[in-house]
C-alpha positions, 0 to 999 in steps of 0.5 A, a space after each residue: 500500500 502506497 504511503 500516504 502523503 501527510 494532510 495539512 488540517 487546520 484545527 480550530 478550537 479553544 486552547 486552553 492557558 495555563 494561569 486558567 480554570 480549564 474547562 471540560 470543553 478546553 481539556 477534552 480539546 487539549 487531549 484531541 489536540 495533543 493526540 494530532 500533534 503527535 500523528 505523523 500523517 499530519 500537518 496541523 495548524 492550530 486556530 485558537 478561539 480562547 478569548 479572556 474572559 476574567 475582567 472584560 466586558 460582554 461588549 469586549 468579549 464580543 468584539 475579541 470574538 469577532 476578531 478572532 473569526 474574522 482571522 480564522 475567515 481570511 486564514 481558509 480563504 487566502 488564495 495562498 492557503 492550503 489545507 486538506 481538511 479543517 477541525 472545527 472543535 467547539 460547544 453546541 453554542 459557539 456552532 450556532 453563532 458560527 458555524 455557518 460562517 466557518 462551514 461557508 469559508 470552506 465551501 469557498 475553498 473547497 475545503 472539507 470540514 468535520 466539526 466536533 460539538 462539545 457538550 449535550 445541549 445542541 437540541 436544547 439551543 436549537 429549540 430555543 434559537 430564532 426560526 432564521 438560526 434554526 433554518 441556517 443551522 440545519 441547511 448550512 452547519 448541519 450540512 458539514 462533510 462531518 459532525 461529531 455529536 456526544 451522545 447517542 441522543 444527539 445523534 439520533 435527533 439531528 442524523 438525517 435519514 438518507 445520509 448516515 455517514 454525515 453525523 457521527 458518535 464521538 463521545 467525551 474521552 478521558 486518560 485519567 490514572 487508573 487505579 493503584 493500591 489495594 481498595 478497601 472492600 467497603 465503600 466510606 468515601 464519597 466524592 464530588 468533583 466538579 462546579 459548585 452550582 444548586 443544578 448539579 445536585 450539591 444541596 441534596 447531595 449535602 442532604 444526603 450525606 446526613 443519612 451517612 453512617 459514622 465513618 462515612 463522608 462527602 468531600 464536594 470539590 469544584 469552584 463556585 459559579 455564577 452567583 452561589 457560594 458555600 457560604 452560609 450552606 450547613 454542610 453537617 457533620 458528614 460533607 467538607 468543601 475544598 474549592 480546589 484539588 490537592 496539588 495531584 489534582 482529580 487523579 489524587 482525589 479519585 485515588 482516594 475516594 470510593 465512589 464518585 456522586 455526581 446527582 446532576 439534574 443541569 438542563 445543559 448536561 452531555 456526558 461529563 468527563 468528570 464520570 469518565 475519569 472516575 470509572 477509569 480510576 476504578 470508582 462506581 457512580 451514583 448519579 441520576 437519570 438525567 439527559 444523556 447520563 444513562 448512556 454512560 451510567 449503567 444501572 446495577 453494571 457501574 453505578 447507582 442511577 437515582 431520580 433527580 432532585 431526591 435527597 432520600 433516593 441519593 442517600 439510600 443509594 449511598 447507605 446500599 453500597 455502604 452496607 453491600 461490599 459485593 454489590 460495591 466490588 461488582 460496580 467497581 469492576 464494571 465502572 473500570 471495564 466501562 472507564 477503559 472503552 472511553 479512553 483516549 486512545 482507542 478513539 484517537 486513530 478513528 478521528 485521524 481516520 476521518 481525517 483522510 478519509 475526507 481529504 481523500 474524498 476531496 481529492 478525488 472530487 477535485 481530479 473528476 472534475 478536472 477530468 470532465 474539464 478536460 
C-alpha cells in the first residue's frame, strides 16, 4: 500500500492557558489536540478561539470574538492557503453563532470540514434559537462533510435519514490514572468533583450525606459559579468543601475516594468527563437519570442511577453500597471495564481516520472534475 502523503488540517478550537480554570470543553480539546500533534500523517495548524474572559466586558468579549473569526475567515480563504481538511472543535453554542460562517469559508475553498460539538445541549439551543438560526443551522452547519455529536441522543435527533455517514458518535474521552493500591472492600468515601452550582445536585447531595453512617463522608470539590457560594450552606457533620484539588489534582482525589456522586439534574448536561475519569480510576457512580447520563451510567453494571432532585433516593443509594461490599466490588469492576472503552486512545486513530478519509474524498472530487474539464 502506497504511503500516504501527510494532510495539512487546520484545527480550530479553544486552547486552553495555563494561569486558567480549564474547562471540560478546553481539556477534552487539549487531549484531541495533543493526540494530532503527535500523528505523523499530519500537518496541523492550530486556530485558537480562547478569548479572556476574567475582567472584560460582554461588549469586549464580543468584539475579541469577532476578531478572532474574522482571522480564522481570511486564514481558509487566502488564495495562498492550503489545507486538506479543517477541525472545527467547539460547544453546541459557539456552532450556532458560527458555524455557518466557518462551514461557508470552506465551501469557498473547497475545503472539507468535520466539526466536533462539545457538550449535550445542541437540541436544547436549537429549540430555543430564532426560526432564521434554526433554518441556517440545519441547511448550512448541519450540512458539514462531518459532525461529531456526544451522545447517542444527539445523534439520533439531528442524523438525517438518507445520509448516515454525515453525523457521527464521538463521545467525551478521558486518560485519567487508573487505579493503584489495594481498595478497601467497603465503600466510606464519597466524592464530588466538579462546579459548585444548586443544578448539579450539591444541596441534596449535602442532604444526603446526613443519612451517612459514622465513618462515612462527602468531600464536594469544584469552584463556585455564577452567583452561589458555600457560604452560609450547613454542610453537617458528614460533607467538607475544598474549592480546589490537592496539588495531584482529580487523579489524587479519585485515588482516594470510593465512589464518585455526581446527582446532576443541569438542563445543559452531555456526558461529563468528570464520570469518565472516575470509572477509569476504578470508582462506581451514583448519579441520576438525567439527559444523556444513562448512556454512560449503567444501572446495577457501574453505578447507582437515582431520580433527580431526591435527597432520600441519593442517600439510600449511598447507605446500599455502604452496607453491600459485593454489590460495591461488582460496580467497581464494571465502572473500570466501562472507564477503559472511553479512553483516549482507542478513539484517537478513528478521528485521524476521518481525517483522510475526507481529504481523500476531496481529492478525488477535485481530479473528476478536472477530468470532465478536460
Amino acid at each position: 500500500m502506497a504511503e500516504r502523503r501527510r494532510k495539512r488540517v487546520l484545527v480550530i478550537g479553544p486552547v486552553p492557558a495555563d494561569e486558567e480554570f480549564v474547562s471540560g470543553i478546553q481539556q477534552s480539546f487539549a487531549s484531541m489536540l495533543e493526540a494530532l500533534l503527535r500523528e505523523p500523517s499530519l500537518d496541523i495548524v492550530v486556530h485558537d478561539l480562547s478569548v479572556i474572559r476574567e475582567g472584560r466586558s460582554s461588549l469586549r468579549q464580543s468584539i475579541d470574538e469577532a476578531r478572532i473569526f474574522a482571522r480564522l475567515v481570511g486564514r481558509i480563504t487566502t488564495p495562498w492557503s492550503r489545507f486538506d481538511a479543517v477541525l472545527f472543535n467547539t460547544s453546541a453554542g459557539g456552532l450556532l453563532r458560527s458555524g455557518a460562517i466557518v462551514r461557508s469559508a470552506c465551501k469557498a475553498r473547497g475545503v472539507p470540514l468535520m466539526v466536533r460539538v462539545f457538550g449535550g445541549d445542541l437540541d436544547l439551543l436549537a429549540d430555543e434559537a430564532s426560526e432564521r438560526t434554526r433554518q441556517t443551522f440545519e441547511r448550512s452547519t448541519l450540512m458539514a462533510d462531518r459532525v461529531l455529536l456526544q451522545t447517542h441522543s444527539l445523534c439520533d435527533r439531528f442524523k438525517s435519514s438518507d445520509d448516515c455517514r454525515r453525523v457521527r458518535w464521538w463521545p467525551t474521552t478521558r486518560n485519567a490514572a487508573r487505579s493503584h493500591g489495594v481498595r478497601p472492600d467497603q465503600a466510606r468515601r464519597f466524592l464530588y468533583v466538579g462546579p459548585i452550582r444548586p443544578e448539579k445536585g450539591i444541596l441534596e447531595a449535602i442532604e444526603a450525606s446526613e443519612r451517612l453512617p459514622e465513618g462515612a463522608s462527602l468531600t464536594l470539590v469544584g469552584p463556585p459559579h455564577g452567583d452561589f457560594t458555600m457560604q452560609g450552606v450547613d454542610l453537617g457533620s458528614r460533607c467538607e468543601y475544598r474549592e480546589a484539588p490537592p496539588e495531584g489534582g482529580v487523579d489524587e482525589l479519585l485515588q482516594n475516594h470510593d465512589v464518585l456522586v455526581f446527582p446532576s439534574y443541569h438542563q445543559r448536561e452531555g456526558m461529563p468527563g468528570v464520570i469518565l475519569e472516575a470509572m477509569q480510576a476504578g470508582l462506581p457512580v451514583i448519579s441520576t437519570r438525567w439527559r444523556a447520563i444513562p448512556e454512560l451510567v449503567e444501572d446495577g453494571t457501574n453505578g447507582v442511577l437515582v431520580a433527580p432532585k431526591c435527597p432520600n433516593g441519593l442517600g439510600a443509594a449511598m447507605r446500599r453500597l455502604i452496607e453491600t461490599p459485593t454489590l460495591f466490588r461488582r460496580l467497581r469492576e464494571g465502572a473500570r471495564i466501562t472507564g477503559e472503552r472511553f479512553r483516549s486512545v482507542h478513539w484517537e486513530p478513528k478521528l485521524v481516520r476521518w481525517i483522510h478519509e475526507l481529504a481523500e474524498e476531496r481529492a478525488a472530487s477535485t481530479h473528476g472534475k478536472r477530468r470532465s474539464a478536460s
